[in-house]
N, C-alpha and C positions, 0 to 999 in steps of 0.2 A: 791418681786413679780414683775416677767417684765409685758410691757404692751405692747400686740402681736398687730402685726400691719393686724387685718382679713379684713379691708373694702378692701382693694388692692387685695387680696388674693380672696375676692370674686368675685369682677368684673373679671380675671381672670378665674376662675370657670365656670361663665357665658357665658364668649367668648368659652371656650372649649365644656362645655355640646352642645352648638350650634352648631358649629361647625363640631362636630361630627357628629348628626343627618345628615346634610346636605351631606356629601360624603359617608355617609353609604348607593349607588342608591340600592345597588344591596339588600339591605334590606328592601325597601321602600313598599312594597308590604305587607310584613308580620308585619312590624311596623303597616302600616295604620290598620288592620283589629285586632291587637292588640286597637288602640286607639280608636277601632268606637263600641268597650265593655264600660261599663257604669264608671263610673273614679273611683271609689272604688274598682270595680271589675278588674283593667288593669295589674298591678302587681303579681297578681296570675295567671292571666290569662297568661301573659307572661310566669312564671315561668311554669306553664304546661305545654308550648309549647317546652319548653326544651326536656319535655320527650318522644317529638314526634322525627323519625328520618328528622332531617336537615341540608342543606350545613354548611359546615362549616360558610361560608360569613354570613350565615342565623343567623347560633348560636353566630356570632360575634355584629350582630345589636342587636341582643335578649338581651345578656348579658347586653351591655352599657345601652340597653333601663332599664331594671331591674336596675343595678347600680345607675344610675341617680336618678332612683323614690325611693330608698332607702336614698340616697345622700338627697333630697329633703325632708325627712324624719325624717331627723337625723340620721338613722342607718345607722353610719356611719359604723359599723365592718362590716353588710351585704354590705356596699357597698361596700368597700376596698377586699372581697372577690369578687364579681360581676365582679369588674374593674379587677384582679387579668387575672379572664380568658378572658376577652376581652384583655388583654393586649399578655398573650399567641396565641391568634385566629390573633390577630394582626398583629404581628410575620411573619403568613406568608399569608396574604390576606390584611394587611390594609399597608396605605402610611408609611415613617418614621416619620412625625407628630402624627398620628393617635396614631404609636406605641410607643412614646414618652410623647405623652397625657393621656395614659390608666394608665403608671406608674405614670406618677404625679398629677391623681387620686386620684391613691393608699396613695401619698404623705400625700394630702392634707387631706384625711379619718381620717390617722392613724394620722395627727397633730392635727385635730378638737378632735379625743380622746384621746390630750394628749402625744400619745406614740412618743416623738419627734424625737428618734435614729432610731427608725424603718421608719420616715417619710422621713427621712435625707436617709438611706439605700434605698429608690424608687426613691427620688429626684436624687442622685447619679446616680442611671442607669434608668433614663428619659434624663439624659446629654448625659451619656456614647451613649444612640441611639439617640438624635439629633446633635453628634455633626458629623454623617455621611453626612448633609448638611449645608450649610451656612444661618442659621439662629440664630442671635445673639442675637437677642431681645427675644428669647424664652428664650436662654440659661440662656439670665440678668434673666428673672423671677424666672427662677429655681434657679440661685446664691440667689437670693431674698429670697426666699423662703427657700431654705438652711440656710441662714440666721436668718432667724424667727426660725427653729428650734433647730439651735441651742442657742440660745438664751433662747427657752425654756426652754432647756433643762441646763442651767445656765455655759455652755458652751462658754463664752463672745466672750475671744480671735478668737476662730475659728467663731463665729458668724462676727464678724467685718472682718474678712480676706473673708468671702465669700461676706459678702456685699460692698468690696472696689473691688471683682473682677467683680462683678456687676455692681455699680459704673461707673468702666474704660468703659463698654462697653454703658450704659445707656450715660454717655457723650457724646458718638461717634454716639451712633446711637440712641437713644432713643428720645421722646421731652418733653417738660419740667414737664409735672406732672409724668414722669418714675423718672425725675431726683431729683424733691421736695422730691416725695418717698421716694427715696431709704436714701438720707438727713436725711428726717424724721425715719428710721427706725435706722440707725446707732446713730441718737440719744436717742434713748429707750435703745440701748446695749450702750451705757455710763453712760446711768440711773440705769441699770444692774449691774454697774461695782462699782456705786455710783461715780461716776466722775460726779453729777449734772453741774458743772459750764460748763463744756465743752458742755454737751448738753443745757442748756440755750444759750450758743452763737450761738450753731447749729439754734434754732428756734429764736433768734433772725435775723437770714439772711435770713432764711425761710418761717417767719411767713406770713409776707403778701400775702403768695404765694396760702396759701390755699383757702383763700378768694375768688382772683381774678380769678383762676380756677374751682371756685362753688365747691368745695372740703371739702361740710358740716363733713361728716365723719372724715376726715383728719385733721380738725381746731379743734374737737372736742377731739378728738387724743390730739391734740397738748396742749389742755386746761387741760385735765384730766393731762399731763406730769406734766406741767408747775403747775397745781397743789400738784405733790408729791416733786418739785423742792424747792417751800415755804415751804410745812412741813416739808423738811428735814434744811430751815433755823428757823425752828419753828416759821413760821410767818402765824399760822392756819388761824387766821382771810380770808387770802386770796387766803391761800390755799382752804377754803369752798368756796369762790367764784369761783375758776375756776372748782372746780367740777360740783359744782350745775349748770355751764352754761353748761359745756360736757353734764351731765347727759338727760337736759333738748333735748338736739341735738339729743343722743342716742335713745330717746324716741320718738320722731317726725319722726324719721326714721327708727322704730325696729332694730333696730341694737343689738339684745339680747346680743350675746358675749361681747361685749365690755359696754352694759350700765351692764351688771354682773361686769364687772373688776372695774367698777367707784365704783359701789354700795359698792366692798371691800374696796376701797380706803378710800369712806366715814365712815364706819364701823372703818379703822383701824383710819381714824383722831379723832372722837369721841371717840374712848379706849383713843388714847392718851392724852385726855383731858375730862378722868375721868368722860364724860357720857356715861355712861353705858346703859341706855335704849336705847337710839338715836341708841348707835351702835349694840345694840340686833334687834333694827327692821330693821335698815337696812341688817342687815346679815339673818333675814329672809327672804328680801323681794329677796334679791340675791338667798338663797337658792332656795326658788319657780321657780325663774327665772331658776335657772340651773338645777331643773327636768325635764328639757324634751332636752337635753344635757348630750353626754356621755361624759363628758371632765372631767379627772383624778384632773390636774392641777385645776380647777374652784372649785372642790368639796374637795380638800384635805385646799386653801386657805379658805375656807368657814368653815371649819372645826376647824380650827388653831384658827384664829378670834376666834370662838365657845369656844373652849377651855381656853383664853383668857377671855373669860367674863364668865363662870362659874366658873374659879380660882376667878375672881373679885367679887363676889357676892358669895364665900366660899360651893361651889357646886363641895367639887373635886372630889365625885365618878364618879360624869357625864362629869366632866374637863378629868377624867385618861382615861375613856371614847372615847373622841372626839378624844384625843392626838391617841390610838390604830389605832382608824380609819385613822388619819393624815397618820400613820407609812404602812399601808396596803394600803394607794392608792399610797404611795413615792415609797415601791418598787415597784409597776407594770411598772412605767415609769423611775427608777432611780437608781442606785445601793445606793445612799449616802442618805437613809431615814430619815436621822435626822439633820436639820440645827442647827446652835447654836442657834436660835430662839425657836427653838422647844423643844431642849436640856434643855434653861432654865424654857420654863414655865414646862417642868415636873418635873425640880430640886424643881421650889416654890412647885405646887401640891403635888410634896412627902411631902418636909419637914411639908409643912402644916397638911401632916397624920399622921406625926410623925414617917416615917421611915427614923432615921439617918442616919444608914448604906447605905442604897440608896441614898440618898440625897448624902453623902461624895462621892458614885459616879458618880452619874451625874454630879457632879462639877467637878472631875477629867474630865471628857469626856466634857463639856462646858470649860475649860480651856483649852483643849486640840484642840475643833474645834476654839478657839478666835484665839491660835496660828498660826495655820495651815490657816484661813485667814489674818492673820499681814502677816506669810510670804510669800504667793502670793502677797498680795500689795506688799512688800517690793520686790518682783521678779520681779512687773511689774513697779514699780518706777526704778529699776535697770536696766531694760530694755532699759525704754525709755532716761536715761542716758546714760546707752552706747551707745545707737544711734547717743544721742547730743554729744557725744565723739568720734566716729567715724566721724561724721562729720566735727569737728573742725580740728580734724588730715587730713581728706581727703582735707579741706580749704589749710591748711599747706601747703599739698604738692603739689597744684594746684600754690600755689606764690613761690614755690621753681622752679616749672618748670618753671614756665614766667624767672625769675632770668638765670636759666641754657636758655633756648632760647635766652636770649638776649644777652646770652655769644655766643653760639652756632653762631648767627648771625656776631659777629665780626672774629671770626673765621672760614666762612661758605666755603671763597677758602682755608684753606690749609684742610680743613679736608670733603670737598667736595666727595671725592672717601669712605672714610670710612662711610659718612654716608649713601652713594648708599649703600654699602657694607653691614652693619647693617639692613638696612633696608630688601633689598632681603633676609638675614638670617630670619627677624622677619615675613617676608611673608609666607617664606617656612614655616617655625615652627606655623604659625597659620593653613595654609592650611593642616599640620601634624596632629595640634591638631584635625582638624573640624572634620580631615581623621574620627583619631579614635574615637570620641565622637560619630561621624554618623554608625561606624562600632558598636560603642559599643551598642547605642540605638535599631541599627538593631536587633542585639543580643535579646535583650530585649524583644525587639517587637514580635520576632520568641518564644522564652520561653511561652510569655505569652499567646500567639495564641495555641505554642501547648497545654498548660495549659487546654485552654479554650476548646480545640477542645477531651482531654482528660475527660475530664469532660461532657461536651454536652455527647459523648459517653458514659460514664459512666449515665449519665440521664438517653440516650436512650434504653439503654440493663436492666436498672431499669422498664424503664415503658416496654417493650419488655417480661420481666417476669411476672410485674402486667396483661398485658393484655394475655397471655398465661395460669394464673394461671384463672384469670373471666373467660376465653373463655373455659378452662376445667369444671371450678362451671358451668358457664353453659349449656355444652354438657351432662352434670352429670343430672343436674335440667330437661332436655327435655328431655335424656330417662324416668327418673323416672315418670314426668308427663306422660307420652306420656301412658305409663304401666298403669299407676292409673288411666288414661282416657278410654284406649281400652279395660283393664280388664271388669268397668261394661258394658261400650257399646257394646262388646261383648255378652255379658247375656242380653240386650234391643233388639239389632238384633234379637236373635237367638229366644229369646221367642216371639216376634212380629211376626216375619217369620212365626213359628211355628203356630199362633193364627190366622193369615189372610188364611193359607196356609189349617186349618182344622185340623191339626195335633195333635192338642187338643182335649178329652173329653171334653162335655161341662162344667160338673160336675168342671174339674180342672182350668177353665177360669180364675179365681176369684183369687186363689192363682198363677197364672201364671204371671197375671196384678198386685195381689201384690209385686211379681220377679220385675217388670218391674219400680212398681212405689218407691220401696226401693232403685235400683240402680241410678232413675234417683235422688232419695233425695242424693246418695253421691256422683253425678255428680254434681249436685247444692253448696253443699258444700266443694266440691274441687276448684268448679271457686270461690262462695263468699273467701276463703279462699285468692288465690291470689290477687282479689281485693282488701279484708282487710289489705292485707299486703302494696295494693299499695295506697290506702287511707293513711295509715300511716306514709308511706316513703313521702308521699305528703301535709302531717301535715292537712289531712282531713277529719277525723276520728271523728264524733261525739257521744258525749254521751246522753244516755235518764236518769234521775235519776226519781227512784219512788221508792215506799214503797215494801218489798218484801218479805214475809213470806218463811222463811226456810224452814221449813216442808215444804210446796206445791214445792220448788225449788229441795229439795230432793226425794221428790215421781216422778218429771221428770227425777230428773238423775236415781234413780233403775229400773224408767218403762223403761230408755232407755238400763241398762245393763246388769241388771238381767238375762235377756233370754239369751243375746249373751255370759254371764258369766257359764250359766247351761250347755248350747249346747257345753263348753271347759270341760266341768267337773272342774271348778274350784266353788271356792265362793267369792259370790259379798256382799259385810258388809257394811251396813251406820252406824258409830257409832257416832251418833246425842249427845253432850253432853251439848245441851242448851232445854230450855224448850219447850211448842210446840206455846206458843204463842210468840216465840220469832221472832223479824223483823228486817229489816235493811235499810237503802236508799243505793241504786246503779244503776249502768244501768244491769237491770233483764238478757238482753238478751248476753251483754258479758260477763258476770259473768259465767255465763251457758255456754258461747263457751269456756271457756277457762277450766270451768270441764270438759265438753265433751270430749277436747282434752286431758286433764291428764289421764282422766279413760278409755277414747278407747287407749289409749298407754299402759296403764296397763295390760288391759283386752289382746290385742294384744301380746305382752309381755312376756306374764303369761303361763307358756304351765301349770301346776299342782299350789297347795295351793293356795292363796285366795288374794283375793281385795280388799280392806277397804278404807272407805270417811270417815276420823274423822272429825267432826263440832267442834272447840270451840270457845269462843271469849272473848275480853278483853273489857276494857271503852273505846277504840282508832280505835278496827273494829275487825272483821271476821275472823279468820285462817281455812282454808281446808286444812287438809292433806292426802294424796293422795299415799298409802304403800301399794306395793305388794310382791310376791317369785317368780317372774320371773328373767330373764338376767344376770339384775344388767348393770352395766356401769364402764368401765375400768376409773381409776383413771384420766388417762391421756385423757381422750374423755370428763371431765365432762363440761370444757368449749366450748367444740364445738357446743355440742349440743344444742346450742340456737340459733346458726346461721344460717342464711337463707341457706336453701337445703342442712340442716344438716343430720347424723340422727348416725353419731362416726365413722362407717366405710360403706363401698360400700355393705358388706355381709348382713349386717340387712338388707338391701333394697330390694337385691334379696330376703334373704329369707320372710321380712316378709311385703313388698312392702311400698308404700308412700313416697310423696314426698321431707319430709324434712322440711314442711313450720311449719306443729304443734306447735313444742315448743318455735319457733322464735314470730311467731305472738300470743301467748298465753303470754309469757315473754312482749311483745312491748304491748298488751293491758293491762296488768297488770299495766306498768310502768304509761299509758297515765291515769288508772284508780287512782293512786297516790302507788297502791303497787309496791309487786313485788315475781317472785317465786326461791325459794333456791331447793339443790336437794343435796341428799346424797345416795351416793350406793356402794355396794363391788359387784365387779362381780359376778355373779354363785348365789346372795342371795337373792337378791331383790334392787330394789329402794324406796326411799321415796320422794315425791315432794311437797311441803308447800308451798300454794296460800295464801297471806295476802292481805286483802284490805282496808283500812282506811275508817269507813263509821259511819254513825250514827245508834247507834242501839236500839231497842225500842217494849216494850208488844204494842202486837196487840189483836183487838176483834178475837178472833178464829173463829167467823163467818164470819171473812171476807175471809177467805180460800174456806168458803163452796159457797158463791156468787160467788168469782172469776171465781170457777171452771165451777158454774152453768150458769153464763153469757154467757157461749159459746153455751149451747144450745136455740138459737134466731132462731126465726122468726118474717118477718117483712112483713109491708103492704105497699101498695102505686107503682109507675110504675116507670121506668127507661128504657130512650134509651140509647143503646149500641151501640157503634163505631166503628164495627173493619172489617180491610179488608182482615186478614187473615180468611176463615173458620173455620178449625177447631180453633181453638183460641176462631171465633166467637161462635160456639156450645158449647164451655166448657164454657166460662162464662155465655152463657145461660142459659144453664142446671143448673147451680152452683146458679145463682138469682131464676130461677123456681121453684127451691128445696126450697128454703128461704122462698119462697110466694110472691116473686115479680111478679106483671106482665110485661114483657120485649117488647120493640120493638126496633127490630135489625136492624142496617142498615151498607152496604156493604163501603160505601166512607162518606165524608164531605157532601157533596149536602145530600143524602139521610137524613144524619144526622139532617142537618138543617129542611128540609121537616117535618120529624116525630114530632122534636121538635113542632115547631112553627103548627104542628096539634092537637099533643095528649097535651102539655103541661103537662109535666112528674113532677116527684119532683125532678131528677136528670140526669144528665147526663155522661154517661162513656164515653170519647172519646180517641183513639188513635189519636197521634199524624202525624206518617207518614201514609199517604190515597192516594189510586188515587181521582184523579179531582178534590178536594178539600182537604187538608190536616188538620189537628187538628186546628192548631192556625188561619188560617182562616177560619174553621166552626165554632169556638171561638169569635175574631172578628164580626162577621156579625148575630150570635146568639143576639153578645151583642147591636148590631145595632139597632135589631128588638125589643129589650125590656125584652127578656129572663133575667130574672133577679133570677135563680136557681141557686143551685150547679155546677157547670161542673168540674168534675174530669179527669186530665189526667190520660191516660193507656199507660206505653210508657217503654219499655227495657232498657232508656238510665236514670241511677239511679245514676248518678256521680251529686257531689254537685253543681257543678255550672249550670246542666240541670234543677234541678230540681227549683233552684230559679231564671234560665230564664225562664222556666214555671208558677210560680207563678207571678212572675213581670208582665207575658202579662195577665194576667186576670185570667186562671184557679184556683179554690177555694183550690184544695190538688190534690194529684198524688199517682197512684198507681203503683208498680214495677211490670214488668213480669219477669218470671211466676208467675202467679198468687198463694198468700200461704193463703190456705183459713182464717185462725184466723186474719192473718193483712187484707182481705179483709174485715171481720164481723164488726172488731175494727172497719173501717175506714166507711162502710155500717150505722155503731149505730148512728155515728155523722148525719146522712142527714134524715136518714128515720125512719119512728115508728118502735118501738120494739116492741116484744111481746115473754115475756121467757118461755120455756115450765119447768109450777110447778115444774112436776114431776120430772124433769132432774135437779131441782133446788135444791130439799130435803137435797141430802146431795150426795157426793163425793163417785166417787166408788174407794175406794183402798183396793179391795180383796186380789190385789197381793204382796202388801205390807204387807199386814197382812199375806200372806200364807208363805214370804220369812222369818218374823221374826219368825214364829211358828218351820218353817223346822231348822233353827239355833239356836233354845232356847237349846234345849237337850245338843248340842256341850257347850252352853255359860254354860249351869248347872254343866256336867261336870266337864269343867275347874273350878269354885266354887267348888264343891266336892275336886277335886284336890289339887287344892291350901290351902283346908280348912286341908286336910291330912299333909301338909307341915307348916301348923302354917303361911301360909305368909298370912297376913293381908294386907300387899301391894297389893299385886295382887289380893285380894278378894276385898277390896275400887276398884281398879281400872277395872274391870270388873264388879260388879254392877254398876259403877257409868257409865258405858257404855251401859247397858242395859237400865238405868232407862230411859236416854230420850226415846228410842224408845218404850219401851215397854206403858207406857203413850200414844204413839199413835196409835200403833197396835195390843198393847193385853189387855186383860183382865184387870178392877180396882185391883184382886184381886193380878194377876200375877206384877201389878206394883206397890203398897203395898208392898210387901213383898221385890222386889228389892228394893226399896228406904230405908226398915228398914235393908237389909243386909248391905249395904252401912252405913248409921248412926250409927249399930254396930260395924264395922269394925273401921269407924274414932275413935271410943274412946275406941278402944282394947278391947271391951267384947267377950273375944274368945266361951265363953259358950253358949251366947245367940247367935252369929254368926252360931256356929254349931246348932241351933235349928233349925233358919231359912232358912238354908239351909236345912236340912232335911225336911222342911214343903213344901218350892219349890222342891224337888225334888220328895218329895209323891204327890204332886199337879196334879189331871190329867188335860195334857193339851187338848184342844181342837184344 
């Protein structure tokens, strides 16, 4: 296990996040009103500003600002993404530092999590773009840095060659704590290497050094080495000491990553002196440590250890355990998943379970990795012999040529002309050589450039299609809206026109304004639509969960199809197959959008046969399924259709309109709700669509269907001023309180608002936000100045999350969205002011129509019984009573669902005789 050298690596970090901020002018504007949002709120807030359009320069600061606060976070994968596009924006608006700093970033992200090749891959070309100026002490960092990961990555050799290139330049140019540094980190990659002695001499040169540069960090470093330096001469006693003084350092300092590497270290000297608890808590107290850390390396060493001590204490299912986990974080960051260390403790855990055969091979594979590290050592022992061999030879023939010189010197006039002679040949022949090395490297240099310039272009004719193929999705998406938008607004004009203009009987007013007010309900749900879609792509998308009786959620979905199902000549079927006190927890109101949108697709769809919402459910949640004899869907379309401004081909759109968002945002609320919807079709037949939701589900009082429904008929007492400066706006919600039994005082701005307050002393108050003269949140303010210590509710159109909880942060009690939807008004009315429920509306629930659709399709569903009953299938008879029975429980007769429930009962245990009875009893049944 090496021991990374992060305090260096931070400070680093620090000078760059700085750094940045400070020449990022031309962003300074949008940074500042970013930071003057509340600090929990800054990072979102940022990220929303993304989807506003901005300069590039703009989207360059944003990014880094995001990045950092993710960095600061620990997330580091969002930030190595973050830095990613600040490093592209870079490119071509920031300096060559700037665009040098964004990759070694990315470096530094992707090393905190471990992934050390990938870190090494940014580090690389954060060089490749500084070394277009002369700046060399960046360059040492990133050799440095290069270095640490490979090192991580157990890559020794190449680790010590980027830190002696390091090294060369820190001597030249750096000052003396670049140079202890870098000292200090070459001696961890000999620790790495197990060469201990060579780095004990290292910090023996070194060691005072960190002292006398207040280089707490770095001594601490040097303590925990020097501690694995003793345990590896098994001299523990003092190997605990120099941990326990690191540890201590680590602690006084947070220095979390590296007091997690001590806390290992401690853990493994304790195994290997056979206490086992010591090293159990220690490895817990590390693990804790390393929860709020995505680091691969910390949690795979944590693990090993782990495995290690449940082998020890004869725990091997949870030992074979720890070792899986070891092996699934080793590949994320490594191809070589298995050390010999690792190798052997699952050679003991097997044996220990008694499988030999495994066991004989894990020992083939642990003798196989022993080898494969003897002969690396034995390559790098041979190494650094032939070195010391080449250098003794090169000795040689440095004293051979002194010998020939001093010959050369008594001989120097007669052979005076040959040596001019020689020499001019050896001039020429270098000057030849340099020729061609300079022509060859040119060479090189041109290959690799066209390479690059091959490639860029190949980038850019990539994104050239990306952006050609969105810019068609969305020319697609505007007509289609643009249709779905002017379609009803067309039928609002026209029947408006018509109703001011007189062109009206008065007689058909009523149903005119119904025209009017149905199209504006599917202009409303065309916009919430895109909204929801964009809440979600904005990960802002909240859920409500409550208790939610089936039945009542079903009687909304037939009240809402039923008609538009009759007016097709088709049929609309709920085949309910749970009972009617049956309930469930979820958010009521997207459950419902997203039947909405299965069954207006069906019904749309569907030109002839029928509609069906089969209910059933399991112990885990809810399935709806969702089958009709429309279309169908070509094989090859069945994936598209869930994507944004889908809808399989351009023709369904003309012919049967909309915009494509349905089954994208129906599928993405599913997903957010913890399901999800599957779909099966053959063209020409029909579709099937299956809505699953994971929920709790549970008998409910049956009365509590009949309150729920009744609650909505309220009236209340008590006064409320209104705030609003729109008129009509103001006369709707007037009328809409006045109907209630409120008494209203209305006023046009703020001032007035404050006035009526602070006269009538109301129980509530409705206030808009934007006002002439006075605006909401200071008629707010200045209410609360005076002592108004009531409700005050915003009214306000801006319904996005972070309005609403800057609305509540400055004082307002709750908010209401416009337009105004009378039931979320009543809801929100119950909480402030007295109720008063009218009885009568309270009795009991009207669903005539529920009852008239199941009476109109009993005869069809008897039928089919008769039918089936003539063919002997018993299947088919179970399977259509048992589809009747729930609904007929709730819409028809005791007598009519009796008898379904005993067809059902007879059919499961094959009494064909009595089956046929009872069906002849239901089919003489007169129905009502």
């Amino acid at each position: 296990m090496s021991q990374r050298k992060l305090p260096r690596l931070l400070v680093c970090i620090q000078l760059l996040v700085c750094s940045l901020f400070t020449s990022l002018s031309y962003g300074d504007a949008l940074i500042d009103d970013i930071r003057s949002q509340p600090q929990q709120l800054q990072r979102d807030y940022a990220i929303s500003k993304l989807a506003q359009p901005l300069s590039e320069p703009q989207q360059l600061a944003v990014n880094a600002f995001i990045a950092k606060q993710f960095f600061e976070d620990s997330n580091y994968e969002k930030a190595a993404r973050y830095y990613l596009r600040a490093e592209q924006l870079a490119a071509k608006h920031g300096t060559v530092i700037e665009h040098s700093r964004y990759a070694q970033m990315q470096g530094v992200s992707h090393y905190y999590r471990g992934q050390d090749l990938t870190a090494i891959e940014d580090y690389l070309r954060a060089i490749e773009i500084i070394e277009q100026i002369d700046k060399p002490i960046i360059a040492a960092h990133l050799y440095n840095n290069i270095g640490l990961a490979y090192s991580g990555a157990d890559q020794i050799e190449a680790a010590i060659a980027s830190y002696s290139k390091a090294k060369e330049l820190y001597d030249e140019y750096g000052d003396e704590y670049d140079q202890v540094n870098i000292m200090h980190n070459i001696a961890v990659a000999y620790m790495d290497w197990y060469r201990f002695e060579a780095a004990f001499d290292i910090y023996e040169q070194i060691g005072d050094s960190f002292e006398r540069l207040g280089d707490t960090i770095g001594q601490a470093q040097m303590e925990t080495n020097l501690g694995s330096i003793y345990q590896s001469r098994m001299d523990f006693e003092q190997a605990e000491i120099y941990y326990q003084k690191a540890l201590v350092k680590y602690q006084e300092n947070g220095d979390r990553p590296n007091h997690i590497v001590n806390l290992i270290r401690l853990a493994e000297l304790n195994f290997v002196q056979g206490r086992f608890d010591a090293a159990y808590t220690q490895m817990r107290d590390a693990q804790a440590q390393a929860e709020v850390m995505d680091n691969l390396h910390y949690n795979s060493n944590i693990k090993e250890i782990e495995a290690k001590l449940l082998f020890a204490k004869g725990q091997y299912k949870q030992a074979q355990q720890a070792l899986r986990e070891v092996y699934t974080m080793r590949e994320q960051v490594t191809d070589d998943k298995a050390s010999p260390a690792i190798s052997l403790i699952e050679l003991l855990v097997t044996a220990a379970q008694g499988d030999h055969v495994k066991s004989a091979l894990l020992y083939e594979r642990y003798e196989r990795q022993q080898q494969e590290m003897l002969s690396n050592k034995i390559a790098s022992s041979l190494n650094d012999f032939q070195a010391k061999y080449n250098a003794t030879e090169l000795q040689q023939q440095v004293d051979s040529l002194k010998q020939q010189q001093q010959l050369d010197k008594l001989e120097a006039q007669q052979r005076r002309q040959m040596t001019f002679l020689a020499a001019g040949i050896l001039i020429l022949a270098f000057i030849s050589i340099v020729l061609l090395f300079r022509r060859s490297a040119e060479r090189k240099a041109t290959a690799m450039l066209e390479d690059k310039v091959k490639q860029r272009t190949k980038e850019l004719e990539e994104l050239a299609d990306q952006l050609s193929a969105a810019n068609e999705i969305k020319s697609q998406f505007l007509a289609n809206i643009s249709h779905e938008i002017r379609t009803p607004l067309t039928s609002i004009m026209g029947q408006a026109q018509a109703i001011i203009e007189g062109d009206v009987p008065a007689e058909q007013v009523a149903k005119e304004l119904r025209v009017i007010y149905n199209n504006s309900q599917h202009l409303g749900e065309l916009i919430n639509d895109v909204l929801d879609l964009s809440k979600i792509e904005a990960n802002k998308l909240e859920l409500v969960i409550s208790t939610v009786s089936i039945c009542s959620l079903l009687a909304d979905i037939n009240a809402m199809f039923q008609p538009s199902a009759s007016q097709k000549g088709i049929l609309f079927r709920i085949n309910n197959k749970l009972p009617a006190s049956f309930g469930a927890e979820f958010d009521y109101i997207r459950v419902k959008q997203v039947l909405v949108n299965l069954c207006s697709n069906a019904v749309k769809f569907t030109e002839q046969g029928e509609v069906e919402l089969a209910i059933t459910a399991d112990e885990q949640g809810v399935c709806f399924r969702v089958k009709d004899t429309g279309i169908g869907i070509a094989e090859d379309k069945l994936d598209a259709i869930f994507a944004n401004f889908s809808q399989g081909d351009n023709s369904i759109s003309r012919r049967f309109g909309g915009t494509g968002l349905g089954l994208s945002l129906s599928q993405q609320l599913a997903q957010i709700m913890g399901g999800d919807i599957s779909v099966s079709s053959v063209l020409g037949q029909g579709s099937t669509f299956s809505f699953y939701i994971p929920c709790r589900c549970m008998e409910m009082d049956e009365r509590s269907n009949d309150t729920i429904q009744a609650a909505r008929a309220l009236s209340f007492s008590g006064e409320v001023v209104l705030a609003e400066d729109h008129e009509d706006n103001r006369r709707l919600i007037e009328r809409l309180l006045t109907n209630l039994g409120i008494k209203v005082h209305s006023a046009a701005n703020g001032e007035q608002a404050v006035e009526l307050t602070l006269q009538h002393c109301p129980d509530l108050v409705l206030m808009d936000i934007q006002m002439p003269k006075m605006d909401g949140l200071e008629a707010l303010n200045l209410l609360r100045q005076c002592g108004y210590t009531q409700p005050i509710i915003a009214l306000t159109a801006n319904a996005m999350t972070h309005d609403i909880e800057r609305y509540k942060a400055a004082g307002f009690t709750n908010h209401l969205a416009k337009p105004i939807e009378k039931e979320e008004f009543c809801r929100t009315l119950e909480h402030f002011l007295n109720v008063e429920i009218d009885a009568r509306a309270a009795q009991s629930v009207d669903m005539s129509d529920l009852h008239e659709s199941f009476m109109h399709t009993l005869p069809r569903e008897i039928e089919s019984l008769v039918n089936a009953h003539a063919r002997n299938d018993l299947d088919e008879i179970k399977a259509v009573a048992h589809r009747l029975a729930g609904a007929a429980q709730m819409f028809a007769s005791q007598t009519i669902a009796e008898l379904v429930c005993d067809i059902e009962l007879a059919a499961k245990y094959q009494d064909k005789e009595q089956v046929g009875v009872l069906i002849e009893d239901l089919a003489n049944l007169e129905l009502e």
